[in-house]
Each structure stands twice: as structure tokens, then as C-alpha cells.
N, C-alpha and C positions, 0 to 999 in steps of 0.2 A: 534568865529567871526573872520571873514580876519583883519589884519590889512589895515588901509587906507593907501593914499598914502603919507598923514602929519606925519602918525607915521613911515614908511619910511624913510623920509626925517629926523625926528627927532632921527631916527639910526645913518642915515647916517650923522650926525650933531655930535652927540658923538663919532662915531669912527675918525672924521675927528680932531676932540680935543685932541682927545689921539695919533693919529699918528705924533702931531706936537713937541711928546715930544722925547727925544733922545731913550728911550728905552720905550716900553709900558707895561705895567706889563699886565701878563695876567688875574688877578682877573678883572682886569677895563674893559678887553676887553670881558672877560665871561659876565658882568653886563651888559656891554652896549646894547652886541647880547642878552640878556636875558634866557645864557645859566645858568644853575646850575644842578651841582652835583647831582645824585642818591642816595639815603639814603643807597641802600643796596646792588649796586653795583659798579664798578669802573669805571664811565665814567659819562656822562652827563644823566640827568632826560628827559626821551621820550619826555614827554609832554613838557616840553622847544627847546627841538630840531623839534618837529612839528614847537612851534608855529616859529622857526629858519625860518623853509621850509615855510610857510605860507608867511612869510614876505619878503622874497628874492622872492620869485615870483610874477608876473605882474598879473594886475586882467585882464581875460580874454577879448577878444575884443567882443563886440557885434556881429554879424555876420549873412549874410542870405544871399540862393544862389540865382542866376539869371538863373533862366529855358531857357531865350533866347526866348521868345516868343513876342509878340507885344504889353501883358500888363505882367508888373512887382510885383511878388506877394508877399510880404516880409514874410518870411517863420518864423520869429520870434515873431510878432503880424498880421501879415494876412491883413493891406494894400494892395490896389491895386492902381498904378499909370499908366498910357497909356506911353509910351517909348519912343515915341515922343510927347509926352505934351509941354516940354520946348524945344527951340531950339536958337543956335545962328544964324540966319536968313540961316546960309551954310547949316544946317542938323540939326540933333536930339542929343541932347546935352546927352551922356553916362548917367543914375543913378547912384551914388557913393553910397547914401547912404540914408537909408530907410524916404521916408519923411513926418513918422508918428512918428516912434522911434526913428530914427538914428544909423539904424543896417548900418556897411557898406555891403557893397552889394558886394561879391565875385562870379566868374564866375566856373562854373561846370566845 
């Protein structure tokens, strides 16, 4: 399972502890990233170094494109909204972002 963005934070919360000290040992800094040792070889355990990757990476952004047509079809749950539905009395006020899911809404 991904890490969320609390456990994260609560990374980045122990390396910020240990960097306040003059030297930081690197057992603390192994434990805090949740790296450990290989039983049977000389480096760090895969599976710790996933879940390393897992956690330094952003959870992806929701997303879905804009055909450019006159209604707006959000390609991620299949919404449809008119393009000019809302407006600021000047014109038709852009879609940003899907207003069923809240995919943002990227241009082709």
C-alpha cells in the first residue's frame, strides 16, 4: 500500500530531528528512511528500498483531457458539462477541473 501524505510528513519529521544534531549516525538515519539490511547480501533489503521509492514519490494527480469541443467530457468518470455553462458576465469562464470528480482538466 502507498504510503500517505501523514506518513510523509512523519519522515520527514524524524530526519528533520536527527539532522539538528552535530553528526547523525547513520543507523538512525537507515531507521527513520525504513531502510534495513539484506540477510544475504551486502546492501539494503529490496523490499525496504521499494517501499523507500514508494514514499519519496507524490501520489499521482488526477487528470483528464479537454477535446476542445463545446461540451466538456471528463475522461476519468465520464461527466459531461456545457463550456459555457458558467460565465463571468465577459465570456465563458475556462473548466479547470472536473465538476463531478475534480480531475483537473488538462489541454491535448
Amino acid at each position: 500500500m502507498k504510503p500517505t501524505n501523514e506518513e510523509r510528513r512523519e519522515v520527514a519529521a524524524r530526519l528533520r530531528v536527527l539532522s539538528s544534531h552535530r553528526e547523525v549516525d547513520k543507523e538512525l538515519v537507515e531507521d527513520a528512511l525504513g531502510l534495513y539490511m539484506g540477510e544475504c547480501i551486502d546492501g539494503y533489503d529490496p523490499v525496504s528500498v521499494m517501499e523507500l521509492a514508494d514514499l519519496i514519490e507524490p501520489e499521482p494527480e488526477r487528470a483528464c483531457c479537454d477535446e476542445g469541443t463545446s461540451a466538456f467530457r471528463c475522461g476519468r468518470c465520464g461527466a459531461f458539462a456545457l463550456r459555457d455553462a458558467i460565465t463571468d458576465l465577459c465570456g465563458p469562464i475556462p473548466i479547470r477541473y472536473c465538476p463531478n470528480c475534480g480531475a483537473k482538466v488538462v489541454e491535448r
